[in-house]
LUMLUMTI-9726 format. One record per residue (C-alpha): residue in three letters; y, x, z. Coordinates in steps of 0.5 Angstrom, whole numbers, padded with zeros to 4 digits, always signed. Example, Ala and Ser with C-alpha at 12.3 -4.5 7.8 and 13.67 -1.06 7.14 Angstrom:
ALA-0009+0025+0016/SER-0002+0027+0014/
***
This chain:
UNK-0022-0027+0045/UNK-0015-0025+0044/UNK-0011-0019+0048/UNK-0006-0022+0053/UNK-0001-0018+0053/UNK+0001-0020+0045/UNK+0007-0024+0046/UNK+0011-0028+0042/UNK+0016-0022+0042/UNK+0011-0019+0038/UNK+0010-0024+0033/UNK+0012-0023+0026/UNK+0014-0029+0023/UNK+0011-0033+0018/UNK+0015-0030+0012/UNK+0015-0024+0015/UNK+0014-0017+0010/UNK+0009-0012+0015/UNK+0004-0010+0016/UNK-0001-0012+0023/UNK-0005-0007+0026/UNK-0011-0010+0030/UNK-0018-0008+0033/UNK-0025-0011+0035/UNK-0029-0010+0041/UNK-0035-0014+0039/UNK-0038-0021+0041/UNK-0039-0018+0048/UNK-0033-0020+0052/UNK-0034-0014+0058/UNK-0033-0010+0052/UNK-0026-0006+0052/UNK-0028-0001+0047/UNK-0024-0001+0040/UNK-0031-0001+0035/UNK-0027-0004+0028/UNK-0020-0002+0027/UNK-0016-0007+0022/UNK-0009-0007+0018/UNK-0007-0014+0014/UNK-0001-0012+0010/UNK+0004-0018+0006/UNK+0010-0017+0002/UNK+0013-0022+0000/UNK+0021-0020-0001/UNK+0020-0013-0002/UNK+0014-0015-0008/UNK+0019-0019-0011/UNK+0026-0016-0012/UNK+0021-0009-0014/UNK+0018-0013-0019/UNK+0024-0017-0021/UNK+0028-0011-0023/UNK+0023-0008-0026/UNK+0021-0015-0031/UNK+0014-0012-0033/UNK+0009-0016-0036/UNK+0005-0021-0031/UNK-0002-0016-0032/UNK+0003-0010-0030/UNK+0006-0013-0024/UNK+0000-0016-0021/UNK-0003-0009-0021/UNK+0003-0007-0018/UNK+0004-0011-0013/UNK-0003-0010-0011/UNK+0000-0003-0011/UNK+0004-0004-0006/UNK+0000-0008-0001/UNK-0004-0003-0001/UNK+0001+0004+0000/UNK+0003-0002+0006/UNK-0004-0003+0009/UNK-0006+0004+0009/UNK+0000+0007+0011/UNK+0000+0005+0018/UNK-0007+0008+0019/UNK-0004+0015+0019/UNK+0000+0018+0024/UNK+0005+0022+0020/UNK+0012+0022+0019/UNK+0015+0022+0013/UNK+0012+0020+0006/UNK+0005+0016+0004/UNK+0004+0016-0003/UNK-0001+0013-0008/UNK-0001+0015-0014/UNK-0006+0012-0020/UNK-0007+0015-0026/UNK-0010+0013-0033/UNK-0012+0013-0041/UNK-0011+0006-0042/UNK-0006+0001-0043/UNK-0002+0003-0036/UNK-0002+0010-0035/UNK+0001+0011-0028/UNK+0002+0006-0022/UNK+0005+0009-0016/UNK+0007+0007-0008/UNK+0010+0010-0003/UNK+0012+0008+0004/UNK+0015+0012+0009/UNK+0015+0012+0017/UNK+0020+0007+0017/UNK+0016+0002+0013/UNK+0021+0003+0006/UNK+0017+0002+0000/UNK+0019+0003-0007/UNK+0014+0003-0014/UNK+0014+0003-0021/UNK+0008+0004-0027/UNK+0009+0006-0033/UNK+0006+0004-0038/UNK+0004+0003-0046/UNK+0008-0004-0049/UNK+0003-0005-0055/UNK-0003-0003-0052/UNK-0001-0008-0046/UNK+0001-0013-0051/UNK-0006-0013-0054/UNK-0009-0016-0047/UNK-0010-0022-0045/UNK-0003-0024-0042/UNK-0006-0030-0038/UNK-0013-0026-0035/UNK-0014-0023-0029/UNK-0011-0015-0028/UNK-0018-0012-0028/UNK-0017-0004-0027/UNK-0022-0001-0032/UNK-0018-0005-0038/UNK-0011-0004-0035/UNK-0013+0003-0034/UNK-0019+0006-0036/UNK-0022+0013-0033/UNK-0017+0017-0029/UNK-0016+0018-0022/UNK-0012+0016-0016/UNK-0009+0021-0012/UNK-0007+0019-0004/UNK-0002+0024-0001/UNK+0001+0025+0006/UNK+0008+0029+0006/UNK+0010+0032+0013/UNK+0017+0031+0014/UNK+0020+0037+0017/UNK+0025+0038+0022/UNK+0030+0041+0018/UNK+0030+0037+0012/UNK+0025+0037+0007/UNK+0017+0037+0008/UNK+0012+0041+0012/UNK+0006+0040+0009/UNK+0003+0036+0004/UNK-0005+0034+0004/UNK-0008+0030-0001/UNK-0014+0027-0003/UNK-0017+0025-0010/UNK-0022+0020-0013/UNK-0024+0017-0019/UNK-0021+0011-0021/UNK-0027+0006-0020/UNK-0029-0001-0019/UNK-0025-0008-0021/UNK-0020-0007-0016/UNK-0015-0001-0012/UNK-0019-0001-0006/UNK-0025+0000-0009/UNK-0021+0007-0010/UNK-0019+0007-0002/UNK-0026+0005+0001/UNK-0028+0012-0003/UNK-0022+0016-0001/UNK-0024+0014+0007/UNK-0031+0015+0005/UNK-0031+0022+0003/UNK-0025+0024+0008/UNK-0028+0022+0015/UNK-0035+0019+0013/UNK-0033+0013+0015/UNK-0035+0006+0014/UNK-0029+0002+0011/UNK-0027-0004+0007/UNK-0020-0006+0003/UNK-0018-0013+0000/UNK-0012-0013-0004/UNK-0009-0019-0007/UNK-0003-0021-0011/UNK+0000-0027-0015/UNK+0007-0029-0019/UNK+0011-0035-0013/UNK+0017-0039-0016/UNK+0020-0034-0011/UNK+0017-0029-0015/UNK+0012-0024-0013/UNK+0007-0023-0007/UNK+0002-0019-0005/UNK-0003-0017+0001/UNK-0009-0012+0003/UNK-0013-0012+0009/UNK-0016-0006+0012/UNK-0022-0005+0017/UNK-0026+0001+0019/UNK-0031+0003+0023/UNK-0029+0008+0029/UNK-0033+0013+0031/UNK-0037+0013+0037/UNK-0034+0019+0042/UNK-0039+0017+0047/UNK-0038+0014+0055/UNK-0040+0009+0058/UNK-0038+0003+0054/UNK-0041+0006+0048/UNK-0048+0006+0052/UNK-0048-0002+0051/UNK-0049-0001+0043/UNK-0055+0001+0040/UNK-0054+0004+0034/UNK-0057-0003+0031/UNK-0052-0007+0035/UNK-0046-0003+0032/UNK-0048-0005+0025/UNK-0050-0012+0026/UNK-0043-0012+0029/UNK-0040-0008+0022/UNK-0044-0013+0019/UNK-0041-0020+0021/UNK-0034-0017+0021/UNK-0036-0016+0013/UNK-0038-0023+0013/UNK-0032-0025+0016/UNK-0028-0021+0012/UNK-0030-0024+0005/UNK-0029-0031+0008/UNK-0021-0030+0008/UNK-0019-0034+0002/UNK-0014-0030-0003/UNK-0009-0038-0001/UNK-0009-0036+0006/UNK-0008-0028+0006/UNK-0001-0030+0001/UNK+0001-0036+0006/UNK+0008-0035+0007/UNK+0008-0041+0012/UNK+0001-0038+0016/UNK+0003-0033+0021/UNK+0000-0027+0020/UNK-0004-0026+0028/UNK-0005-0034+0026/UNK-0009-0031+0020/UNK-0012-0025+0024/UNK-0014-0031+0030/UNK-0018-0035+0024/UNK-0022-0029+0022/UNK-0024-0026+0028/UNK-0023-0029+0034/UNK-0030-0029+0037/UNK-0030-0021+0036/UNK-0026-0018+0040/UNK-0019-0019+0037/UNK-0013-0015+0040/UNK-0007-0015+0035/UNK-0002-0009+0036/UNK+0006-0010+0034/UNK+0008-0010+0027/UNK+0011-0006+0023/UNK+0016-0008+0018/UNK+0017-0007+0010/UNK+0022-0006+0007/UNK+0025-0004-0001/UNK+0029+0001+0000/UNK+0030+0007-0006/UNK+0032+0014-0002/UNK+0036+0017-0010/UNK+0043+0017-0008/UNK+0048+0020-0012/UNK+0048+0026-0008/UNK+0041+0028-0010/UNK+0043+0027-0017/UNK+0048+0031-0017/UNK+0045+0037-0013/UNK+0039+0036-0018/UNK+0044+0037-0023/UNK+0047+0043-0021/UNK+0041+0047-0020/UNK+0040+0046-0028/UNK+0042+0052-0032/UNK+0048+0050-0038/UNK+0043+0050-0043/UNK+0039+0043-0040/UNK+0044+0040-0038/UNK+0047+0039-0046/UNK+0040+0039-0048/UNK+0040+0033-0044/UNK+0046+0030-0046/UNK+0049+0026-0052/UNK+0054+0029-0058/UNK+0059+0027-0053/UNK+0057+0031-0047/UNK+0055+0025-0043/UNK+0048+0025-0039/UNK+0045+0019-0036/UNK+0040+0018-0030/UNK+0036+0012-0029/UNK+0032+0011-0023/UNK+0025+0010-0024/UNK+0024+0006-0017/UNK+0032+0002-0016/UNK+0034+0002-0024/UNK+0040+0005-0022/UNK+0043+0008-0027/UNK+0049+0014-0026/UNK+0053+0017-0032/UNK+0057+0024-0032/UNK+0060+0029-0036/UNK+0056+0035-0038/UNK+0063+0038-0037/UNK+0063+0035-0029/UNK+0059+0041-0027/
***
């Protein structure tokens, strides 16, 4: 069953950079209550011209693309405006993977990263977290936009960087901060357009009572947990980067006997928020002192961008 009132309009395309949010209501056809919330996430363009500029080697850009298919997927549980953040860090070759994404849907990335210890690797061999990154943590943040500009309020939540894959790491963060059951893919690979990557979400609602929740045992909600697991390991790496299968087509495939209702898409974009501006005020709030610690024997300072590599040059005398 597929909810009626989801038109073509509501279609993203194909090729389309988004995230799709969705729920099950089970097999039984008279239900209406949302049991199992979804998100599946792909970034074509954006992947590719954030990995494009940056040209790290295949291990990183895999990671990180994975990265930012995840920082998509799950930037669109959370209500919030302003900025969600996911933020790796380790002891082994790549020290920090971080994403963000704002209320808009534009994301940015980067990793850092030792370039003889990423050497060492196995070029051709799958991005594993542990032999990328060792022990560590991953850190996920909500940044409040406030209404005058700046932040309001900041929560955030902290795990052990665990398990072959980032979602590992977010079926922990769910686990612990809503004590929901949870589950994450994330995939990523190199295109001739360059690279892709997707994650797909899927959560356990809680129960808050009512008469449709009488139908449901405490066994037939597992069961139906359970199949929705099943069928969510069944979606092929192939098929969740497919440019050429829409994204409701996929979700059709994967869950159209449990109550499938497909919600309108977001878009992602790669959008960088630096702008001259933020530099300069930056800038200016140093003291003298730093800003000729930071400049070279002929006074000039340069600011390279980590996210857009935009590099912005100026004078110490400029300020």
């Amino acid at each position: 069953m597929v909810d009626k009132s989801f038109d073509n309009a509501k279609r993203a395309a194909a090729d389309q950079s988004c995230v799709v949010p969705f729920y099950l209501t089970g097999e039984v056809a008279s239900q209406s209550k949302p049991l199992i919330r979804g998100r599946l996430a792909r970034l074509f363009s954006p992947a590719a011209s954030i990995l494009d500029r940056h040209a790290y080697p295949n291990n990183v850009s895999e990671v990180c693309a994975e990265m930012m298919g995840l920082a998509a997927c799950l930037s669109t549980t959370l209500k919030f405006e302003g900025v969600f953040t996911v933020q790796a860090k380790g002891d082994g070759a790549v020290k920090t993977l971080f994403a963000d994404v704002t209320s808009d849907g534009h994301i940015r990335s980067y990793a850092a990263f030792d370039d003889q210890q990423v050497a060492q690797l196995n070029e051709s061999g799958s991005a594993v977290l542990p032999r990328l990154m060792g022990a560590g943590h991953v850190a996920f943040t909500i940044d409040q936009a406030a209404p005058s500009g700046g932040f309001a309020h900041r929560y955030q939540g902290i795990v052990e960087l665990e398990g072959p894959h980032l979602g590992h790491c977010a079926v922990t963060w769910f686990k612990n901060s809503e004590q929901l059951a949870a589950n994450v893919i994330t995939v990523a690979q190199k295109t001739a357009s360059g690279w892709q990557s997707a994650a797909l979400f899927l959560q356990q609602i809680a129960e808050e009572g009512g008469q449709d929740s009488l139908k449901w045992s405490a066994a037939s909600l597992e069961d139906e947990w359970h199949t929705a697991m099943v069928l969510m390991s069944s979606a092929q790496k192939a098929e969740l980067l497919d440019a050429t299968l829409r994204p409701d087509e996929l979700l059709f495939r994967l869950f159209h006997a449990n109550g499938l209702h497909i919600q309108p898409f977001r878009p992602m974009s790669d959008h960088c928020r630096c702008s001259a501006e933020k530099v300069e005020s930056m800038l200016q709030s140093l003291s003298p002192e730093q800003r000729i610690d930071m400049s070279d024997e002929t006074g000039h300072l340069v600011v390279n961008c980590e996210f857009c590599k935009t590099t912005r040059s100026y004078h110490s005398q400029d300020f």
